[in-house]
N, C-alpha and C positions, 0 to 999 in steps of 0.2 A: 505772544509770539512763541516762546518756548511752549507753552502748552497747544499751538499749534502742530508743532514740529513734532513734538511726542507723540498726537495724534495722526499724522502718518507715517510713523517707521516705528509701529511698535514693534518693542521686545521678547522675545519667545522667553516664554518662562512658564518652566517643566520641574514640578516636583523632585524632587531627590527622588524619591520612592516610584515615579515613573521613568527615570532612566536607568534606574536600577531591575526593572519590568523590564525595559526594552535591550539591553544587555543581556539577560538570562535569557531572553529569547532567541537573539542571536548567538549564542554560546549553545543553547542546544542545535541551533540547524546546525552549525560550524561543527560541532562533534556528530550529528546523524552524518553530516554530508563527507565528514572523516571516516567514521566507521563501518556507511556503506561501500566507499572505493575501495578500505582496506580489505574486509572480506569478500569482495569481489573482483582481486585480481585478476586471478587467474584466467576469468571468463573475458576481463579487458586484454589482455596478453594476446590469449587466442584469439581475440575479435580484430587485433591488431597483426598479429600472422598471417593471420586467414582471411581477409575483407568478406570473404564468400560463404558463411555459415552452414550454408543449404548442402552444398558442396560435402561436409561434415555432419549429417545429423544426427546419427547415431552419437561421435564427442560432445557434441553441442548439446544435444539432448540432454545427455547426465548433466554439464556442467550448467543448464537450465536449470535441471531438477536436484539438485546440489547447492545452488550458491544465493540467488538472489532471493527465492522466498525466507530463508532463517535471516538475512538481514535484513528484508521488510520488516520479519516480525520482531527483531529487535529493536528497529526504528520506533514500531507504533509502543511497544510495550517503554522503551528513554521516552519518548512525548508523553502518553499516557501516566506514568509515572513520575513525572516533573513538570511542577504546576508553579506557579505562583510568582516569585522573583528571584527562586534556587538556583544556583549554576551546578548544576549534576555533573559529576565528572566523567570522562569515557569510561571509568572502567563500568559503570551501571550499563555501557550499552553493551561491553564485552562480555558482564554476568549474563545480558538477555540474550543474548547472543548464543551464548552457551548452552543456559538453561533450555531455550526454546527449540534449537537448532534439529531435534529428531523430529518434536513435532510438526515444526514447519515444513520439513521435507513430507513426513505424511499425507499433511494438508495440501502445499504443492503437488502433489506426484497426479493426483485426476485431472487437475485443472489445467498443468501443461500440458500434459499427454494430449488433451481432449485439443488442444490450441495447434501443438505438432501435429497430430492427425489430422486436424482439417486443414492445416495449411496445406501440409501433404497432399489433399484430396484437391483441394484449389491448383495446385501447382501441377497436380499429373493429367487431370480431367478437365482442364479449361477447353482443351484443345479437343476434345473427342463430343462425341452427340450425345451422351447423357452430363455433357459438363453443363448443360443450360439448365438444367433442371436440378443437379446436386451440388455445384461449386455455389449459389445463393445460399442455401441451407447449411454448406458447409464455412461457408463468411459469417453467416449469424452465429453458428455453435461457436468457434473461434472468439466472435467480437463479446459474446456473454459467458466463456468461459472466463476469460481474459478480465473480465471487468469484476468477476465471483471471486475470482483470487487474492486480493487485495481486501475484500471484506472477509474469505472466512481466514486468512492471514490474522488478520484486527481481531477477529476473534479468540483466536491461539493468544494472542499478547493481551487480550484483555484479563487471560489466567486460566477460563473455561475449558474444558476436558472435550474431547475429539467427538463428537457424537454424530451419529448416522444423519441426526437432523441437519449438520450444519453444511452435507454438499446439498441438499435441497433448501436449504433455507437461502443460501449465498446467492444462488444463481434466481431465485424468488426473489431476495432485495434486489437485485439488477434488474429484472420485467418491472418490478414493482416504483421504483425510483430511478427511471431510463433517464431522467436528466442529470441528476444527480454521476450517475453509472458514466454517462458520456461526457461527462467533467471529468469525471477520474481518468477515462480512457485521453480525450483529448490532451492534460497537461500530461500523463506518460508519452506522448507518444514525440510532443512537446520537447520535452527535453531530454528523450532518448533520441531526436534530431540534432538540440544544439550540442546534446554531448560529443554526438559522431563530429561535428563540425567541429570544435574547438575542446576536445576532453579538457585539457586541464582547469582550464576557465567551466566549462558546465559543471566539473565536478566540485569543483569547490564552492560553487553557488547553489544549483539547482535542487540539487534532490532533496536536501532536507526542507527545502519553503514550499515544493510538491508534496513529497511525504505528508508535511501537517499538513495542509488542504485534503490530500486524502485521505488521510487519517480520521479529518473528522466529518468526510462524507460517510463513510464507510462508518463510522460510531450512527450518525443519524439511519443512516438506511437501515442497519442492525433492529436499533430499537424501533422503529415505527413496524420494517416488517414481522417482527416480534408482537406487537401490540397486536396486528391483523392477523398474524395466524390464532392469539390467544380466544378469536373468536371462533374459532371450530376448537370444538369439545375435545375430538382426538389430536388436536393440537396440544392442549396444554400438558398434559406429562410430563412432555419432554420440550417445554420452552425455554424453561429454565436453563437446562443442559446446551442451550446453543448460545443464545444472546447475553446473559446475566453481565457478561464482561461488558457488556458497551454500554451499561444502563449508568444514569450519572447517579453520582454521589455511592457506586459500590465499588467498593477497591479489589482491584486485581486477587489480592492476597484472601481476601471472603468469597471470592467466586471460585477460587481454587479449591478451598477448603468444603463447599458443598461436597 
């Protein structure tokens, strides 16, 4: 009878050493998903003044191209950099914060631009007779800009140096892994809904359990489209110089140091 009864209400029993895993995991979204709303005040403020963006492009613009990529690429570079059952503390996301924050605007500055311009172009030319023919074209440059910024982001934080290859190579990982690309796009867009809906609740949930999912599409797409260009000859030179950060088992701090 007792050994009946045990055999249906068993007991969940979880190693020490696995909820000490799932703790550290939790502890770094809880600190991404801190670190992102802190350094992205300002851009919540004004989105909260202003419900109407568009209305402001030019403010909006910089504060685009200012604020959210250096704390993408801090985010990827605290996950990439905290493995294991470690509880890393904020301030590692505020050194990457810091340390990355020039080059991440670098890295940002084509890929908005290219997103505000054709929204631009969507928004002015919907209405007019060449909008049939350039508001499509200007939807796709937008939706594969948009989806390149987040992988050559990953790339900055994986430690790698700015190289000419990596605006061709980003938006080649997005054609190249569209499913992939349109996961990344779908949960951004995701929970840049439920944030509008409920900010305090999204923010202290969302972004960091997106982040690592995109984080490590963006590591997979890196490396495979990396492997594919190493098949053309004048590809390899400079492969090194784009991807080396996303490849496993090389540390941030060795792909720096090439």
């Amino acid at each position: 009878m007792g050994r009946t009864e045990a055999s249906r209400h068993p007991r969940l029993n979880v190693a020490y050493g696995s909820w000490e895993l799932i703790w550290a995991h939790v502890h770094r979204v809880l600190v991404v998903n801190l670190g992102v709303a802190v350094t992205n005040l300002p851009l919540l403020a004004a989105l909260h003044v202003s419900p109407q963006p568009w209305r402001h492009p030019v403010f909006f613009g910089l504060l685009l191209l200012m604020l959210p990529g250096p704390s993408l690429a801090a985010a990827f570079a605290y996950l990439g950099g905290t493995t294991g059952d470690e509880q890393a503390p904020v301030r590692l996301f505020a050194r990457a914060y810091l340390r990355l924050y020039r080059r991440a605007v670098l890295v940002s500055a084509p890929f908005v631009l290219l997103v505000i311009a054709a929204v631009v172009d969507v928004v002015t030319l919907r209405t007019f007779a060449p909008g049939a023919a350039v508001v499509p074209v200007a939807v796709v440059v937008a939706l594969v800009a948009a989806a390149a910024w987040p992988v050559a982001l990953a790339h900055v934080a994986g430690g790698a140096g700015i190289g000419r290859r990596l605006f061709l190579l980003a938006p080649y990982a997005v054609l190249r892994h569209g499913l992939l690309a349109l996961m990344n796009l779908a949960l951004g867009a995701v929970a840049l809904l439920l944030v509008n809906q409920a900010p305090l609740a999204g923010l202290a949930v969302l972004p960091g359990c997106v982040l690592f999912v995109v984080w490590r599409n963006c590591r997979v797409m890196a490396y495979f489209s990396d492997r594919d260009a190493a098949s053309d000859p004048a590809a390899r030179e400079g492969r090194r110089d784009v991807t080396d950060g996303f490849r496993p088992g090389i540390e941030p701090a060795a792909s720096a140091g090439r």
